[in-house]
Every structure is written in C-alpha cells, then in structure tokens.
C-alpha positions in Angstrom: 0.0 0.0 0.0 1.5 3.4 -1.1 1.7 5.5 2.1 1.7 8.9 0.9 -1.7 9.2 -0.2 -3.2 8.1 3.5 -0.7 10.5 5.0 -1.5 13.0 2.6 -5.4 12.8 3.6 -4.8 12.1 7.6 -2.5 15.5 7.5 -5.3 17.3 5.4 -7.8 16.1 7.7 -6.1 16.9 10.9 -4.9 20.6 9.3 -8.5 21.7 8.0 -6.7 22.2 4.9 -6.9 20.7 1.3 -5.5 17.6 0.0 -3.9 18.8 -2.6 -2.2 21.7 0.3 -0.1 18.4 1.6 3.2 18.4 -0.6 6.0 15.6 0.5 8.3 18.8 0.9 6.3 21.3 2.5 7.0 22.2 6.1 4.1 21.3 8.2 5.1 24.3 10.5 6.2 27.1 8.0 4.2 26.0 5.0 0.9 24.9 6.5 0.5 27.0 10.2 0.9 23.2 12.4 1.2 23.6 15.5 2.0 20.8 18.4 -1.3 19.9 18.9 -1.7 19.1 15.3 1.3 17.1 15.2 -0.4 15.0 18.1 -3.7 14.3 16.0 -1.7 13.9 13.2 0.3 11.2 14.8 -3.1 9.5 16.4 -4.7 9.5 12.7 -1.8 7.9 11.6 -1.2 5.6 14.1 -4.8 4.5 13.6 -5.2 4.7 9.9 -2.0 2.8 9.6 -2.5 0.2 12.8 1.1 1.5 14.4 2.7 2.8 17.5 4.5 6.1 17.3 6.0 6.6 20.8 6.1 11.1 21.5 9.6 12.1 20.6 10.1 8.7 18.3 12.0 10.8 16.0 14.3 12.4 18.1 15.3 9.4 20.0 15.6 8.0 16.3 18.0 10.7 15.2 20.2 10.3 18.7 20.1 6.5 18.1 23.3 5.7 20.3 24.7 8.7 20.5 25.2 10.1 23.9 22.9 13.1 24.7 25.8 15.3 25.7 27.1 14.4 22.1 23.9 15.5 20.4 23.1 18.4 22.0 23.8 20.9 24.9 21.9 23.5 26.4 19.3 22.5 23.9 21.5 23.4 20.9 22.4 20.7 18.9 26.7 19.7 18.8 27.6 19.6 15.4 27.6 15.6 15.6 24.1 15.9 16.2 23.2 18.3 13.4 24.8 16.0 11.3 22.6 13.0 12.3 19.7 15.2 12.0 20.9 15.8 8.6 21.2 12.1 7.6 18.0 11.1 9.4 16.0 13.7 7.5 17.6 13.2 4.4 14.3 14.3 2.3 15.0 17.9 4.0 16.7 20.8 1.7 19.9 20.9 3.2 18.9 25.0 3.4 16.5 24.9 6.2 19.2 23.4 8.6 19.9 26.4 10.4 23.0 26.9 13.0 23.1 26.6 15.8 19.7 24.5 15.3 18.1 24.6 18.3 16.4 20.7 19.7 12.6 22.6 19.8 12.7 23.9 16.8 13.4 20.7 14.9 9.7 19.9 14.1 9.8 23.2 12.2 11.8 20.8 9.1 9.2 18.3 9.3 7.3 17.5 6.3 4.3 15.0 5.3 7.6 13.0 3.6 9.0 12.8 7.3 5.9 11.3 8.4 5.9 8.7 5.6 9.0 7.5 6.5 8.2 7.3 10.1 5.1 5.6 9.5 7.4 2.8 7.3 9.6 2.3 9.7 7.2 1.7 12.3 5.9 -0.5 9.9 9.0 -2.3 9.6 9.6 -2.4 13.5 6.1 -4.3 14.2 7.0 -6.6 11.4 10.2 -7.7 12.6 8.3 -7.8 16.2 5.7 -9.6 14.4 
C-alpha cells in the first residue's frame, strides 16, 4: 500500500486544509501554520489509519540512536555531531533549512508530510520484525 496518499489525507484532515495543500516537501510548521497539537492528532490518525505505535519524541530518539545526549546536543542546541545525524535522518530535507546553531525545539519546524511517511514505514518495519 502506497503510504503517501493516507498520509497526505490524515494530514489534510487533521490541518483543515486541502488535500492537494499536503506536498511531500512542505513544512508542516512554515508552510501549512501546524502547531503541536496538530502534530499530536496527526500522529493519532496515523497511528490509527496505519495500525502502528509512534512513541512522542520517536524521532528524536531515532535521530540520537546511540549517541550520547551530551554528544547530540547541549543547552538544547544541537553539537555539530548531532546536526549532522539530523541531517542524515531527514535526508528528504533541503539541506537550506538546517539552520546553525539548530536549536532541539525547533526541529519539528523541518518536518514534512515525507518525514511522516517514513516514520510511519519504519514503524511499519519495526512491528513486522516484532511480528
């Protein structure tokens, strides 16, 4: 099942907005006015529409991975390690929205529907492999 068409209507859906609003690149903060709550039904839908768990702050402890917290970030302000991680993690980002220094709270402002398609896949993958 493709996944970008549910997450595209769950998004639209939770964001009073139109389908055709929900672009795999747009941010979800800048582009379309989210705000954390939204990101919390957003999450919900998903986790519904797609039977899945999405633990709060799945993608931040994703983006850590093993790395020590004093390694990723300090004072809330991501180390260069962990900029770099974020950059890898959310490879579909434009490499011109990482700003420095990139502060930890204001990561959800890269987020895009394509950031939720891949966490929705790999939590896909992870109840699989639980199975």
């Amino acid at each position: 099942m493709a996944v970008f068409p549910t997450v595209q209507k769950t998004m639209a859906d939770a964001l009073g907005c139109d389908v055709d609003d929900i672009k795999l690149d747009v941010s979800l903060i800048e582009g379309l006015d989210a705000e954390s709550i939204d990101f919390l039904d957003m999450v919900f839908r998903l986790e519904r529409a797609f039977k899945i768990k999405v633990p709060r702050g799945k993608i931040i402890e994703d983006v850590r991975g093993d790395m020590a917290v004093a390694d990723f970030e300090q004072n809330g302000i991501l180390t260069e390690k962990g900029l770099a991680r974020l950059r890898e993690y959310l490879s579909e980002i434009d490499a011109s929205r990482f700003k420095t220094p990139m502060r930890v709270d204001h990561i959800a402002r890269l987020y895009t529907p394509e950031t939720f398609c891949k966490l929705v896949i790999r939590a896909q993958r992870a109840s699989q492999a639980a199975g």
